[in-house]
N, C-alpha and C positions, 0 to 999 in steps of 0.2 A: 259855169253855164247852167241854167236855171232848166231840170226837166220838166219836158210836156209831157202833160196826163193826155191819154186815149180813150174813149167810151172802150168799151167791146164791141158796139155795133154802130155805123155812122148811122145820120140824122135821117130816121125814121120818115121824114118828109119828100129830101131832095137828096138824099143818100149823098152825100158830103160828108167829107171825115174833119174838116178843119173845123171844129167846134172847141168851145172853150169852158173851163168849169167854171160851176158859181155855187160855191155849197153843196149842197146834196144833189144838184144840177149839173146836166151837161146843157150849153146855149150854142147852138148851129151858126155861127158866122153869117152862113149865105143867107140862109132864110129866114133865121132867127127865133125861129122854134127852139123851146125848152123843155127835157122829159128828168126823170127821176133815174138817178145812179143806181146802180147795182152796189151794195156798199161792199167790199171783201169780209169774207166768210158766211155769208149769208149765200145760200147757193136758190136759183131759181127752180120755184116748184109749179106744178101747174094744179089749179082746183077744178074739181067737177065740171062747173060752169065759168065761162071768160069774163071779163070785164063789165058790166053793166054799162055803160059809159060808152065806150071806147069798140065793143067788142076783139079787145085784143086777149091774145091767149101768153104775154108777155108778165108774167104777175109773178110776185113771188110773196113769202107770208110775213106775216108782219105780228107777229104774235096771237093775238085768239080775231085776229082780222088781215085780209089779204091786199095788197096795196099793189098795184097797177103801174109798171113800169114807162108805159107807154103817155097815160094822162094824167098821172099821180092819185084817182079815183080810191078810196080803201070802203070798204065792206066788211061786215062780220061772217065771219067761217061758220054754216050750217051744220050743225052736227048732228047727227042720229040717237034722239033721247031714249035714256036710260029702261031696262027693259024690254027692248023690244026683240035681243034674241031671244035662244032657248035657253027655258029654266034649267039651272044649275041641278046637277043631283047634289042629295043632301044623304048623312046617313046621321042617324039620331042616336050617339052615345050617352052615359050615365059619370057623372063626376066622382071621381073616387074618391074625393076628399066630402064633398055635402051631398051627394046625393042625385044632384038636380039635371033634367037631361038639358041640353045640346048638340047641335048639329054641327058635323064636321063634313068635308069631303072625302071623297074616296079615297084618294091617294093620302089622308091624313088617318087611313084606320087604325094601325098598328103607332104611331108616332104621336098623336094628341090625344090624354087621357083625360085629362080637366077641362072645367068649364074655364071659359074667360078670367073670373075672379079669382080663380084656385090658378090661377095657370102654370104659376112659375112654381108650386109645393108641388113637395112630395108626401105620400100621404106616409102617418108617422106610422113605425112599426117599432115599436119598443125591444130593445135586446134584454134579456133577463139575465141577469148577472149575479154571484155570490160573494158577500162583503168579507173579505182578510180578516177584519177583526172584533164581528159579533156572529157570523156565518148566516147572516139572514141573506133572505130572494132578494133583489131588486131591481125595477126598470131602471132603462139608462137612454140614451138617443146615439145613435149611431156613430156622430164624431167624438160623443163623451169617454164611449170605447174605445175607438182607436186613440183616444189621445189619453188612456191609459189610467180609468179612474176604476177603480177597486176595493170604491168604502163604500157604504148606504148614503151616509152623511155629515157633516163637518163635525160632530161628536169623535164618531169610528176614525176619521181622519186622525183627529187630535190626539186620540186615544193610542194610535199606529206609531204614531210618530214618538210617541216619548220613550225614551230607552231604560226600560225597569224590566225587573226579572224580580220571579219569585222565588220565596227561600221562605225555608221552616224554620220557626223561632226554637233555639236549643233548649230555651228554658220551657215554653208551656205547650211547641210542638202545634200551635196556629201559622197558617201561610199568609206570610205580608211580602210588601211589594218595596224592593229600593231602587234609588240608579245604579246604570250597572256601572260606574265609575266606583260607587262605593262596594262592590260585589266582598272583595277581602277583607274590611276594614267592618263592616257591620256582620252581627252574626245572631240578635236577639232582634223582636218585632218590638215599636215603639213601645209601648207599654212597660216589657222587660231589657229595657236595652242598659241599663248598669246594673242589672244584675250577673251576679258571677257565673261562667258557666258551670253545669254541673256535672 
């Protein structure tokens, strides 16, 4: 059995419910009058002023224009240009990164410190650090430190990392440098190294 669709409201004319669809139509049988569906989910709103047309107060919105359920009539939605309340307060802060001022609002005083361009930096503050293996000062950036850097530079790095130790030569008593694999087996600095010990 095939359902019958219902307006929600009978035929605006002759108030007759037995009307029949035709597309975005409902068509009145008795009289033959045709008005404009109410489509589902679109709920009916009312605007400032009714229909132009029609003066029906039956409308509901139609995107940036109101369409008229009663005569199908649509019209553009009047809106109140830009401006015309009250001026916003502004407070004028100083960009921590360049310098330059901008305006924020009040509720943004303590939470926005840069301008627009700077917006997403933080401004640098350098942490001073001491190098393992020449003891000089050096700047570093914040995540360089926590993620554990402790040389000046890729020199001191290289320099850290190789595994020598120093030892006095037995025969002329100069400090030279071996691996410490050979710690046991070398005991003179190149120079005196087959000579005898004395």
């Amino acid at each position: 059995m095939k359902k019958v669709m219902r307006p929600s409201n009978p035929c605006p004319r002759c108030g007759s419910i037995f009307v029949k669809s035709m597309g975005l139509q409902w068509k009145c049988n008795s009289c033959g009058k045709s008005w404009i569906k109410n489509p589902r989910g679109h709920r009916k709103t009312r605007p400032s002023n009714p229909c132009p047309r029609c003066f029906s107060t039956y409308v509901k919105s139609h995107g940036i224009s109101w369409l008229c359920n009663n005569c199908g009539k649509t019209w553009i939605k009047v809106r109140s240009p830009r401006g015309t309340g009250a001026p916003r307060k502004s407070i004028i802060e100083n960009c921590q990164i360049c310098g330059s001022p901008f305006s924020i609002r009040p509720s943004e005083k303590g939470k926005k410190r840069n301008c627009n361009l700077h917006r997403y930096k933080r401004p640098y503050v350098p942490i001073i650090l001491k190098c393992l293996q020449c003891g000089k000062l050096f700047p570093c950036k914040t995540w360089e430190s926590k993620h554990g850097r402790k040389y000046c530079n890729q020199k001191c790095y290289g320099m850290a990392r190789r595994r020598r130790t120093i030892l006095l030569c037995r025969y002329c008593g100069q400090p030279f440098e071996i691996k410490t694999c050979n710690l046991g087996r070398v005991v003179n600095c190149p120079l005196h190294r087959w000579k005898p010990k004395p």
